[in-house]
N, C-alpha and C positions, 0 to 999 in steps of 0.2 A: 811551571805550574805550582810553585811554591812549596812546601815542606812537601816529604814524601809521609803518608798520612796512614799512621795504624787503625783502622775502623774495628776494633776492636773495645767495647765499650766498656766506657769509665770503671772500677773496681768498685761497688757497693758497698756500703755500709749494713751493719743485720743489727737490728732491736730484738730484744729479749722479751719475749711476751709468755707470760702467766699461763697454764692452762688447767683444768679443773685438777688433773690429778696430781698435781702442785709441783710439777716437773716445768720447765720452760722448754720455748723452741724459740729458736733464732727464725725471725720473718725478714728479707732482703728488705732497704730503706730503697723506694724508687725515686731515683734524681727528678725533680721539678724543674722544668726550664721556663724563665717568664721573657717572653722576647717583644721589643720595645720599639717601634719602627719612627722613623725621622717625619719631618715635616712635610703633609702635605700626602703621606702615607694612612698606614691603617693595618690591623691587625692580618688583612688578605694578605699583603706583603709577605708573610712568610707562608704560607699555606704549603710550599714545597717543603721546606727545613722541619715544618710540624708532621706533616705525614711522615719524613723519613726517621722522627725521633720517637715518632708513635708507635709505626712498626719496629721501631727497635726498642720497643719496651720503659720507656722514658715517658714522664708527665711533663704534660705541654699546655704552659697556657699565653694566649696571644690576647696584650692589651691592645684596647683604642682611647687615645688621649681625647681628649676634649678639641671638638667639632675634628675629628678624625671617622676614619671609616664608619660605622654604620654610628656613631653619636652625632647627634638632630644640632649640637650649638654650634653657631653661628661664629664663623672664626672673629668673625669683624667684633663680636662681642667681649673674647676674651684677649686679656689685656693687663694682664698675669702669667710666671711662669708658673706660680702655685696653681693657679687654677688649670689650666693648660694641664699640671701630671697629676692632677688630685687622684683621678683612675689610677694610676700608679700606686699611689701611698696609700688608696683604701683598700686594695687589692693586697696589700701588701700586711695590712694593719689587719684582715681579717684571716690572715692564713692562720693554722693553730698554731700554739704558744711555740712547741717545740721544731715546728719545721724551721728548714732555712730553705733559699730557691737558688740557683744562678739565676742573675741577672743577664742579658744580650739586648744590648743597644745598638740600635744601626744608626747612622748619620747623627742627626741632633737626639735623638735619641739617648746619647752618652751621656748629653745634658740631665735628661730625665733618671741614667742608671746612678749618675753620681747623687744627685737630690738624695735620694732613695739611700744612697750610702750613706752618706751624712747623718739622716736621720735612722735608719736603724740599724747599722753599723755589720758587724759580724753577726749577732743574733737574730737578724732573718736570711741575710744575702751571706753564702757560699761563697760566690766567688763573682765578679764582676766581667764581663767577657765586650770589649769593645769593638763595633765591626762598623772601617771606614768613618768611625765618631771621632765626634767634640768631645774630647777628652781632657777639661779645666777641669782642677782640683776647686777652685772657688767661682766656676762660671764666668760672666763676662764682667769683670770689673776694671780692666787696664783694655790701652789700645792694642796692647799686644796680644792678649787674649781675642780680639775680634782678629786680628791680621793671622792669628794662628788657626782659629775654630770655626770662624764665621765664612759660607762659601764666597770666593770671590770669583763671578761668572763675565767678567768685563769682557776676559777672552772671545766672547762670543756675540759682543755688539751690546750697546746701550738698551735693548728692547728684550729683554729674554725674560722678563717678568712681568705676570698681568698682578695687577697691583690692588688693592681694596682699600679704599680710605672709612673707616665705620667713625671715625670723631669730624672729619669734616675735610674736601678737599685741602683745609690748609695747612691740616693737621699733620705730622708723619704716619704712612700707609700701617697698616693695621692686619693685612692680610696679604701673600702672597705666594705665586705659584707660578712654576716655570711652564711661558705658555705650550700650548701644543706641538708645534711646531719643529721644539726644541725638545723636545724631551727626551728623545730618544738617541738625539747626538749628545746630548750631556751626561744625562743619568744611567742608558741602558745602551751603550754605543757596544757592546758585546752578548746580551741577554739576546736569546731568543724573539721572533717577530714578534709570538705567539702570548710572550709576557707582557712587551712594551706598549704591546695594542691592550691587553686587559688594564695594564694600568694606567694609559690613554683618558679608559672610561670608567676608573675610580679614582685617582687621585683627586683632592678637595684643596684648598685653597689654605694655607698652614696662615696659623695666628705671630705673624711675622713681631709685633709690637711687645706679645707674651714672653716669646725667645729672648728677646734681646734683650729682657731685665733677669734673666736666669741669672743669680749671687747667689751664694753660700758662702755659709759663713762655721768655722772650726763647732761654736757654739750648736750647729743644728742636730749635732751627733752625740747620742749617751756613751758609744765607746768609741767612736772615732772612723771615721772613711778609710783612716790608713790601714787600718785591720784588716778592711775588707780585700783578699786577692784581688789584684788585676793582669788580663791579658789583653793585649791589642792586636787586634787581627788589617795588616794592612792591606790598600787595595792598590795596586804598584798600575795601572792605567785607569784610576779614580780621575773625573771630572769637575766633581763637588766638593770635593775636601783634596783637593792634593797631596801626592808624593811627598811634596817640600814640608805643608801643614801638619801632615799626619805625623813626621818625625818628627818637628819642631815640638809635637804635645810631648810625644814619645822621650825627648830629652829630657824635656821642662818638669815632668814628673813621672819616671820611669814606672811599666809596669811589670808583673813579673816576669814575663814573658812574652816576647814579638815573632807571631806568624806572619806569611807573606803569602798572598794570592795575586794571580796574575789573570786579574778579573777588572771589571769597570766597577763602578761604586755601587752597585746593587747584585752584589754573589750570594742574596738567596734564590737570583731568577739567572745569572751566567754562569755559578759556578757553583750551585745548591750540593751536589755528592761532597765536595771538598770544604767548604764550609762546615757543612754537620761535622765532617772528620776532624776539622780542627777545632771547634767547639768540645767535642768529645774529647781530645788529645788535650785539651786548654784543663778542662777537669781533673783529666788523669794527671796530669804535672801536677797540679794541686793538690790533689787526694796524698803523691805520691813522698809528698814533703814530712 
């Protein structure tokens, strides 16, 4: 079942706050968590991990990328990875000056938590938490980056994708989504009935053409990506990113830390209690530096 897990939350930080009779009191800083779900998802995706981070006194906030859960665009439209995590970076860009958040990226997701590094470096993001993600330091620029980051589902037959063409059958697909069929032997082969049927009838159709131009570049960061902590949380009977994949990132650009779940690629719906603990645990190793 992977690390044995201290649910014992992260150690806070306390601001010094003024009060009229010119004395201070120390006020606890509450951790922010901004959690980032993969393609084809939506911010519902985590609704377990948020409730359990909420009753534990933690700030939780759950993005939707562009044409993701409840956002109206049209995946066939977008056809940028900018555009695609723009939710991200403005979310990100309007938090106040002095907060920072953890980041948690699930699947391609990572893609979106790295952008995010790049550009605002240690000054807003804490610490970066990757779970069963695409975890490229420069996104998809070599073949080796797609053999490493990009799911590869052959395993499972020539037909496991409904496809969307938005520039024109002759065009390469522009949208896609593992059909029905299939979703529950690939993505949630250990989750709950109870999950893989709700996400059956949310999951939306991921902007496939946006993903695959995801590049960074050193330049898009004022202090740097590397600054920002990273933990990699793996998923040891993942479908969509494999075992083999997920280490190969894990070498290719070590992060500070590698947890191990014995979950399918989606442990906020098979293995949500153990999750939040190593989320939490992921913090405390950082705080604890």
């Amino acid at each position: 079942m992977g690390e044995e897990v201290n649910m014992a939350a992260a150690e806070e930080e306390a601001t010094v706050v003024p009060t009229r009779s010119g004395t201070t009191t120390k006020q606890p800083v509450v951790l922010h968590f901004v959690l980032v779900h993969g393609i084809s998802g939506g911010a519902w995706c985590w609704y377990k991990i948020k409730c359990l981070m909420e009753n534990s006194g933690y700030k939780v906030s759950c993005i939707d990328l562009k044409s993701s859960g409840i956002d109206t665009s049209d995946a066939n439209s977008i056809l940028s990875f900018n555009e695609y995590n723009q939710p991200l970076l403005d979310f990100l860009s309007a938090l106040p000056e002095n907060e920072q958040v953890i980041l948690v990226g699930h699947s391609a997701g990572g893609l979106s938590v790295t952008q995010a590094s790049h550009m605002f470096g240690r000054k807003k993001i804490r610490l970066a938490v990757y779970v069963a993600a695409t975890m490229l330091k420069l996104g998809y620029l070599t073949d080796q980056d797609f053999k490493h980051g990009a799911p590869d589902l052959s395993g499972f037959g020539d037909d496991v994708y409904e496809l969307g063409f938005g520039l024109g059958s002759d065009q390469p697909p522009t949208s896609a989504i593992i059909k029905k069929e299939y979703q529950r032997k690939i993505i949630y082969q250990m989750s709950p009935q109870e999950d893989s049927t709700l996400a059956a009838m949310l999951l939306r159709p991921g902007p496939i053409q946006a993903l695959l131009t995801a590049q960074f570049t050193e330049a898009d960061g004022s202090d740097g990506v590397e600054r920002v902590p990273r933990v990699y949380i793996r998923t040891v009977h993942d479908h969509v990113v494999n075992p083999e994949q997920q280490e190969a990132m894990i070498k290719r650009w070590p992060p500070k830390n590698v947890y191990i779940l014995d979950s399918d690629h989606s442990p906020f719906f098979s293995a949500p209690f153990l999750l939040f603990g190593l989320i939490v645990k992921a913090v405390a190793s950082v705080e604890c530096d």
